[in-house]
DRENLOKOL-312126 format. One line per field, with one value per residue: residue number from 1; residue in one letter; x, y, z of N, C-alpha, C in turn. Coordinates in steps of 0.2 Angstrom, whole numbers, plus 5000, padded with zeros to 4 digits. Each point is the difference from the previous one (the first is absolute). Layout:
N
resi	NUM	...
resn	A	...
n.x	X	...
n.y	Y	...
n.z	Z	...
ca.x	X	...
ca.y	Y	...
ca.z	Z	...
c.x	X	...
c.y	Y	...
c.z	Z	...
***
This chain:
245
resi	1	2	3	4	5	6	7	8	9	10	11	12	13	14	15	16	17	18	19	20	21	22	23	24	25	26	27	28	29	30	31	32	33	34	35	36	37	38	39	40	41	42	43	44	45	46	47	48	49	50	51	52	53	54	55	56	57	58	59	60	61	62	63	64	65	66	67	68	69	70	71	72	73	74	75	76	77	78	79	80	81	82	83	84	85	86	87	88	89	90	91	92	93	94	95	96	97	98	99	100	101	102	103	104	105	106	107	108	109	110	111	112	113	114	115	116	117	118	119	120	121	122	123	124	125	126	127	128	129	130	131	132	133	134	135	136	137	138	139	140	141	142	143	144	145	146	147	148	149	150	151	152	153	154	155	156	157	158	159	160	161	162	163	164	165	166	167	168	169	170	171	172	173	174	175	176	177	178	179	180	181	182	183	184	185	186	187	188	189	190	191	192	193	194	195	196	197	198	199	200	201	202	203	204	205	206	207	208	209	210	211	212	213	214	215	216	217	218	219	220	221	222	223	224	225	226	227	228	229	230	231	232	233	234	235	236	237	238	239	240	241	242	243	244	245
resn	X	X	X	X	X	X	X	X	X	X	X	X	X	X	X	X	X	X	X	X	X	X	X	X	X	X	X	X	X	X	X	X	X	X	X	X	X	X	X	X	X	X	X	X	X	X	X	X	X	X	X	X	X	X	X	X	X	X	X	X	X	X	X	X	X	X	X	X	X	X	X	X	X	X	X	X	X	X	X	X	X	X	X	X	X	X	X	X	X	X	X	X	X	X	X	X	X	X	X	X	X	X	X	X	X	X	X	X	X	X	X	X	X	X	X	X	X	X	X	X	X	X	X	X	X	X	X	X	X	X	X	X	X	X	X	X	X	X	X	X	X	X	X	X	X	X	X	X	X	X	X	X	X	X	X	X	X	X	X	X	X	X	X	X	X	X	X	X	X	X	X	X	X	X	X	X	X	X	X	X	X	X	X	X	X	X	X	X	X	X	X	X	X	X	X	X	X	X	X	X	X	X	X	X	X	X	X	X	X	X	X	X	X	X	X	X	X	X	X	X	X	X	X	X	X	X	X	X	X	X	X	X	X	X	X	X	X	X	X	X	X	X	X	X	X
n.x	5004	5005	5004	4994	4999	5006	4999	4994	5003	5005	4994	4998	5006	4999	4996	5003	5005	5000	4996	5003	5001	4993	4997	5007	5001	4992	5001	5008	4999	5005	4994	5003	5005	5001	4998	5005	4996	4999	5006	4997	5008	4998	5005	5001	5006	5002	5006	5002	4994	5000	4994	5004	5003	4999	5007	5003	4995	5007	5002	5002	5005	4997	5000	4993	5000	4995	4998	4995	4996	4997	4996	5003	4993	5003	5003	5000	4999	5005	4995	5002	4995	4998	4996	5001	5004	4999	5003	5002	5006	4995	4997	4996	5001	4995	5004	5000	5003	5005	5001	5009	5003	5002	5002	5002	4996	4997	5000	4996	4996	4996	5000	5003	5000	5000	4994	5002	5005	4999	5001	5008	5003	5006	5004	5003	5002	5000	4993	5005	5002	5000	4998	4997	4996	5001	4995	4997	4995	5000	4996	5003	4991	5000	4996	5003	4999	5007	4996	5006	4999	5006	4998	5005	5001	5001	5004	5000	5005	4999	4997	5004	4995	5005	4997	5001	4994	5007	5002	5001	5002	4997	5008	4998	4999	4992	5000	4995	4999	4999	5000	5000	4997	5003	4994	4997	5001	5001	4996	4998	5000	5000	5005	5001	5003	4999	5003	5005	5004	4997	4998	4998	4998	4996	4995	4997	5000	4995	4999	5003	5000	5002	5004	5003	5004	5000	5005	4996	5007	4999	4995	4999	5005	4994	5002	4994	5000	4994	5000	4998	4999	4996	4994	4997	5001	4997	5005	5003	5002	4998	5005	5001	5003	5003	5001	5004	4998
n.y	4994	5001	4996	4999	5002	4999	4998	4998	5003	4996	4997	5001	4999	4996	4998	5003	4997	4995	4999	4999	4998	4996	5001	5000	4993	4996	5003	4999	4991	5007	5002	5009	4998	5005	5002	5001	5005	4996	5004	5000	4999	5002	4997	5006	4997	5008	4997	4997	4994	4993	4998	4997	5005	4996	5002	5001	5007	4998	5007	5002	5003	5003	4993	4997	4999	4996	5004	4995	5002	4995	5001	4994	5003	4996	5000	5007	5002	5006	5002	5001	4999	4995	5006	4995	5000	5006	5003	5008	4997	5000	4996	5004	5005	4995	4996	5000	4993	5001	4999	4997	5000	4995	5000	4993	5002	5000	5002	4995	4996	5003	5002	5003	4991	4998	4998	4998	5001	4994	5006	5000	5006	4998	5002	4994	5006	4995	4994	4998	4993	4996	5007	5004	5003	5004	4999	5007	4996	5009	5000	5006	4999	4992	5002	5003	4997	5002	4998	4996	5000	4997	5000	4997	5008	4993	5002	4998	4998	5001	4994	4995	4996	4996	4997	4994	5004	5002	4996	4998	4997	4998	4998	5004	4996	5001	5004	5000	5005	5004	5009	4996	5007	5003	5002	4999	5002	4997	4997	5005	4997	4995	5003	4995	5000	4996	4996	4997	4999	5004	4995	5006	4994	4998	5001	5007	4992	4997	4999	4994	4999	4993	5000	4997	5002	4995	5006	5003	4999	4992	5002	5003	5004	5004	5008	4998	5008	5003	5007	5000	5002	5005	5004	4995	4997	4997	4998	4994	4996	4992	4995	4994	4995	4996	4995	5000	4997
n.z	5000	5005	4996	5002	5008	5002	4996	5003	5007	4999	4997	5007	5003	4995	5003	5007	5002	4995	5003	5003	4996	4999	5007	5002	4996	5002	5008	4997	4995	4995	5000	4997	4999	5002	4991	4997	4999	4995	4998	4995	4995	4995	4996	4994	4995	4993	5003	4992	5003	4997	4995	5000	5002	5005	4999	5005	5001	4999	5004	4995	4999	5003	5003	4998	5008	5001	5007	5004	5004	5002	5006	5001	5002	5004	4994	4998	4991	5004	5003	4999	4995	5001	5002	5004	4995	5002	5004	5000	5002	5005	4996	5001	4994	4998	4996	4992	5000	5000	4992	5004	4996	5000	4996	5005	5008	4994	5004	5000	5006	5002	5007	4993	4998	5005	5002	5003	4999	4996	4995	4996	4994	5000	4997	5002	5001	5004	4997	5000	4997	5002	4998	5008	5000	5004	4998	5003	5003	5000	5005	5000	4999	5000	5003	5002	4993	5002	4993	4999	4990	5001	4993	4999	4994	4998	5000	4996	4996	4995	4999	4995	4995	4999	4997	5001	4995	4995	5004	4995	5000	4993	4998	5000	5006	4997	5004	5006	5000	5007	5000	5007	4999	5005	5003	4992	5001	4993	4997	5001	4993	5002	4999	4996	5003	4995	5005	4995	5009	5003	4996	4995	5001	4998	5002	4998	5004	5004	4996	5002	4991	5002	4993	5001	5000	4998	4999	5005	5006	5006	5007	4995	5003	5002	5002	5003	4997	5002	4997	5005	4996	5003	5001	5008	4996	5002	5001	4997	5002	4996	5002	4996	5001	4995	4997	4994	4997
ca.x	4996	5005	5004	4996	4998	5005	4998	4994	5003	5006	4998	4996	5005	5002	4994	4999	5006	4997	4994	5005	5005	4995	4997	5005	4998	4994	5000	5004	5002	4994	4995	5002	5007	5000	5007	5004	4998	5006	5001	5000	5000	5002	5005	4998	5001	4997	5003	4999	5003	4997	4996	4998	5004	4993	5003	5001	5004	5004	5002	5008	5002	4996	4993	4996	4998	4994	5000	4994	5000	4995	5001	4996	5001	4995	4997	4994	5001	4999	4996	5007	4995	4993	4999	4999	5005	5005	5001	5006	4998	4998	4994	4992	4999	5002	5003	5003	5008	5005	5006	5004	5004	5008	5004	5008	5001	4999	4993	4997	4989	4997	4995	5000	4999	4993	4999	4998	5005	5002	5006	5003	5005	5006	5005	5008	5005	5008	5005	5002	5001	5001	4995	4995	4996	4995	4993	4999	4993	4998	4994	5003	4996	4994	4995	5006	5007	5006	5001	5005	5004	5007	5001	5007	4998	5007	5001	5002	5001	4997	5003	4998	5001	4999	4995	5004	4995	5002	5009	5004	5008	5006	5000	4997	4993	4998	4998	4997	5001	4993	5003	4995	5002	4997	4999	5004	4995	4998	5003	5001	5005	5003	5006	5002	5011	5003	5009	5001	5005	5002	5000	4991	4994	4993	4997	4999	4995	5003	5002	5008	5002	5007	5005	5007	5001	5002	5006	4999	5003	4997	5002	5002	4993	4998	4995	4991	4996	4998	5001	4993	4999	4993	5000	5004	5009	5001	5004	4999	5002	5002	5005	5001	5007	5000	5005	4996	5001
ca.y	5006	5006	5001	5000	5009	5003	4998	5006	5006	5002	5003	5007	5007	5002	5005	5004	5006	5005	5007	5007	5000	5002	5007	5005	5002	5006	5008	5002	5003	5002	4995	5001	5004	5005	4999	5008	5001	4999	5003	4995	5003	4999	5004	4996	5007	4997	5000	4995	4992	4996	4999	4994	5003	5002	5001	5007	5003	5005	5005	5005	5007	5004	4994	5005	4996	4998	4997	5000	4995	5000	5001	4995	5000	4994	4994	5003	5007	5004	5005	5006	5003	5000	5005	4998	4996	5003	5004	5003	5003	5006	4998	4995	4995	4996	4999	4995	4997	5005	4998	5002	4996	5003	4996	5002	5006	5006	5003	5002	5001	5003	5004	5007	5000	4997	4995	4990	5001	4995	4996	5006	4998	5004	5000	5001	5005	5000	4992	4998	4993	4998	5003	4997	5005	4999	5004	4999	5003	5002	5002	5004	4999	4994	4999	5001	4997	5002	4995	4999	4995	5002	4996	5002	4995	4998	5002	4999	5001	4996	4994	4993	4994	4997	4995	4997	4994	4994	5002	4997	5001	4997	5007	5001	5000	5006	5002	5007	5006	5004	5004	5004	5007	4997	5009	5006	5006	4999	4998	5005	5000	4994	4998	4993	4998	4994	5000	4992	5001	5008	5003	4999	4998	5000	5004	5003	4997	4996	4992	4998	4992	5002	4996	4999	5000	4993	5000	5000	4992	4998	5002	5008	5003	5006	5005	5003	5003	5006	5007	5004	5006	5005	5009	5004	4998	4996	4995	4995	4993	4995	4994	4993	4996	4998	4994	4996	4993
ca.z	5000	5000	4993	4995	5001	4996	4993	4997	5001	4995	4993	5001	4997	4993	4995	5003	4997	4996	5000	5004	4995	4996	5001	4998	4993	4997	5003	5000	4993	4994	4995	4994	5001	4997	4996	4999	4991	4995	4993	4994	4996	4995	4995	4993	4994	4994	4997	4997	4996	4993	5003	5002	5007	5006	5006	5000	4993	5005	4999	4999	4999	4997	4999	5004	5006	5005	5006	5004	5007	5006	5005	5001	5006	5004	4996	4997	4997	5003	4993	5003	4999	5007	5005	5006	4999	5003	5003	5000	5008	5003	4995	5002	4993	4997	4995	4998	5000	4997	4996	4997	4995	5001	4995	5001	5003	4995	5000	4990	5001	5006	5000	4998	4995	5003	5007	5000	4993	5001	4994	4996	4996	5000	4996	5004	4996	5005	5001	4995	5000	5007	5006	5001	4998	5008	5005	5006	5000	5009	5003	5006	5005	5001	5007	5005	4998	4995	4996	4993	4997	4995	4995	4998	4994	4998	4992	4993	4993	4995	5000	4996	5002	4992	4999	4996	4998	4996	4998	4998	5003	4994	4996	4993	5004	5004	5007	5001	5006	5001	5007	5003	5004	5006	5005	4998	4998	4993	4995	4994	4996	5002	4994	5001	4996	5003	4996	4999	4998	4997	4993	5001	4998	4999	5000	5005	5002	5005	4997	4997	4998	5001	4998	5002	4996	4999	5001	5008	5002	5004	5006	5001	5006	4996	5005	4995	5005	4999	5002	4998	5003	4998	4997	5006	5000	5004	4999	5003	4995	5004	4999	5002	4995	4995	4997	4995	4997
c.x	5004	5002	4993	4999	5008	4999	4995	5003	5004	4996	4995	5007	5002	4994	4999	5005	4998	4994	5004	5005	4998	4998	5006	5002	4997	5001	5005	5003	4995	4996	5004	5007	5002	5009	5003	4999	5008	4997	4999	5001	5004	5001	4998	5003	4998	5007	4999	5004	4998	4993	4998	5006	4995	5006	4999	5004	5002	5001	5005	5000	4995	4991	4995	4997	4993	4999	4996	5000	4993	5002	4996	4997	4995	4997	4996	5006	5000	4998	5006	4997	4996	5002	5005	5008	5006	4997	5003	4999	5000	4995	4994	4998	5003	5006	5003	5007	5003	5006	5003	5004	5008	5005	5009	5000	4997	4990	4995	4994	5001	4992	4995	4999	4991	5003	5000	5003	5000	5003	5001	5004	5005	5004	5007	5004	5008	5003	5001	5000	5002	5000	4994	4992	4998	4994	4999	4992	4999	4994	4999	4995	4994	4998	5006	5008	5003	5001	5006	5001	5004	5000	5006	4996	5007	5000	5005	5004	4995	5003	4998	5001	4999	4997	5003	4995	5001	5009	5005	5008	5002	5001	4995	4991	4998	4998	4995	5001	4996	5003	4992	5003	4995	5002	5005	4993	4996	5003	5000	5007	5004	5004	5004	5008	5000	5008	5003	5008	5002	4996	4991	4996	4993	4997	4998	4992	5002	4997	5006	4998	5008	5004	5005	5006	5004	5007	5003	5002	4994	5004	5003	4994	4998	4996	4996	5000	4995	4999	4990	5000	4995	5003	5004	5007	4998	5002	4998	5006	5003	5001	4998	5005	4995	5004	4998	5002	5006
c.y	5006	4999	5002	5008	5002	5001	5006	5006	5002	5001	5006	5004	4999	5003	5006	5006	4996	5005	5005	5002	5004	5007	5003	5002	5006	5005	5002	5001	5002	4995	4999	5001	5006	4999	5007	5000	4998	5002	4993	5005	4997	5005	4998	5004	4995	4999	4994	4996	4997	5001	4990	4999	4999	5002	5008	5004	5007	5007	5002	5007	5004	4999	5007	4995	5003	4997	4999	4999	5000	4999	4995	4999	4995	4996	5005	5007	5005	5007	5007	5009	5005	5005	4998	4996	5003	5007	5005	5003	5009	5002	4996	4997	4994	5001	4995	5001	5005	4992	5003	4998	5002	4997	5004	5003	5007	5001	5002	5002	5002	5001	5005	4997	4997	4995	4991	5000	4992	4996	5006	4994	5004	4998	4997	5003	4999	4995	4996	4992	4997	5002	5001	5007	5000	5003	4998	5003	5000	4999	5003	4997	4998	5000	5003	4995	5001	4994	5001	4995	5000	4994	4998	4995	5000	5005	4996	5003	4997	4994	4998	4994	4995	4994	4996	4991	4995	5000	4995	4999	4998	5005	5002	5001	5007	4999	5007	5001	5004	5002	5005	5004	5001	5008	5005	5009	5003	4997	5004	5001	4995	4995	4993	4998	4993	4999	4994	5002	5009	5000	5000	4996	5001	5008	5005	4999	4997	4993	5000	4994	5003	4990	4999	5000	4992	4999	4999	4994	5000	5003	5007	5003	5005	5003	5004	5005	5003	5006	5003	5010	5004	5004	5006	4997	4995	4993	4990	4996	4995	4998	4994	4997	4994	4995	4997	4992	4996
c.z	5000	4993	4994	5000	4997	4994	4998	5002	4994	4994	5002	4999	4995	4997	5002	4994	4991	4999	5002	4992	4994	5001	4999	4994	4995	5001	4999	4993	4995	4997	4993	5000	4995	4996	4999	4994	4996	4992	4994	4996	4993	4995	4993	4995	4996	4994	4994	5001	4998	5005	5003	5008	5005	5007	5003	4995	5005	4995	4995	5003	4995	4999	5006	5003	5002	5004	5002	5006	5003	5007	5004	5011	5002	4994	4996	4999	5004	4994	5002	4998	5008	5003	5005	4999	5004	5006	5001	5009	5001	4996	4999	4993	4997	4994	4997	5000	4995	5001	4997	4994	4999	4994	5000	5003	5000	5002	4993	5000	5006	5002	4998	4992	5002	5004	4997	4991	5001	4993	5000	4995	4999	4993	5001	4994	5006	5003	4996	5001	5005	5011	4997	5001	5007	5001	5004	5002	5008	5002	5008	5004	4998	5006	5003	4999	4994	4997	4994	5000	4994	4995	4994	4992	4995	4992	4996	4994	4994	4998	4994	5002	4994	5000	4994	4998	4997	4999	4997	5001	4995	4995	4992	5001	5001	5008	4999	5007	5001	5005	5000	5007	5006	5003	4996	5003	4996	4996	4993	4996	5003	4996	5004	4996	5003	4997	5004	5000	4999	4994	4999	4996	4999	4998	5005	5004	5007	4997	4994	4999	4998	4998	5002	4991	4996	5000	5007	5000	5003	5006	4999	5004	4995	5004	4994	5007	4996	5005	4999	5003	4999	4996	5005	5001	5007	4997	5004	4997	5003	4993	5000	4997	4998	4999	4996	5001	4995
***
């Protein structure tokens, strides 16, 4: 009888402290947990690439950038708009959010262009190939918070990339070729030198049928490049070797 009442007791205090657990629980954690609004933003130029490219299509020198962002708060679009988005202290009136836009430092939107600015486009006229474009989007005052986010967009040179459909390695044999141009700025007046060894072949095209000539020993190596350049003299060119048969 004693070991039986031990027993019931000990499951009367388990039950006791988790109800006791439980109540501390409910009355002390949030139903909802409150998140720290985060910036969603996205970038987009209109530099040209082939149209069957689904990667990212990065910036050059001179490329015109578009930036977006939404203000994502508690799982829901903050309206930056809304009367109510901000406050200016020692001030009873409502206001909307005041964005800032900074490109490299360089203060661009304001206040003074309007409220809740949530894209601009810039021109990079000062970075060059392999650094990087920094904006920066302010929000001095979200409900009483100093909201920023710094986005680093990589820039680029114009690039080729040669496409080799059909290649024959024996001498006398046609081969074709295809140089396709990648983040020129335009392609306006887009002039093609294709050259075999220094010397120029083909046509002024990005497609090369291209012979070897049947006097060519076996295992001579041969450099095929092409040279593409615009109307804005922006320049590209790739290389590949070659051995014949």
């Amino acid at each position: 009888m004693t070991r039986l009442f031990d027993i019931k007791l000990q499951f009367k205090i388990l039950i006791f402290f988790s109800l006791l657990f439980t109540i501390y629980y409910l009355l002390f954690t949030p139903v909802h947990a409150q998140t720290a609004p985060e910036f969603m933003v996205s970038w987009q130029t209109q530099n040209y690439v082939p149209v069957w490219y689904v990667g990212k299509i990065f910036p050059t020198n001179g490329a015109r950038i578009s930036v977006r962002f939404d203000l994502i708060d508690n799982g829901r679009v903050a309206d930056l708009l809304s009367p109510t988005c901000e406050n200016k202290k020692n001030d009873n009136k409502a206001h909307p959010c005041r964005v800032r836009w900074y490109v490299n430092d360089d203060l661009r939107i304001n206040e003074d262009n309007g409220f809740g600015i949530k894209t601009f486009s810039f021109a990079n006229t000062s970075v060059y190939d392999g650094n990087d474009v920094e904006v920066h989007i302010s929000i001095p005052n979200y409900h009483g918070q100093s909201l920023d986010k710094i986005i680093l967009i990589p820039v680029k040179s114009p690039e080729l990339t040669i496409e080799v459909p059909n290649y024959d390695q024996r001498v006398g044999k046609e081969s074709k070729f295809i140089a396709w141009p990648f983040f020129f700025n335009s392609i306006a007046g887009l002039s093609f030198q294709w050259l075999m060894d220094g010397a120029e072949v083909g046509d002024n095209s990005p497609f090369l049928n291209l012979s070897i000539d049947p006097a060519t020993l076996p295992t001579t190596k041969i450099n095929l490049e092409i040279q593409v350049q615009n109307a804005n003299l922006e320049t590209a060119r790739k290389s590949v070797k070659l051995e014949t048969k």
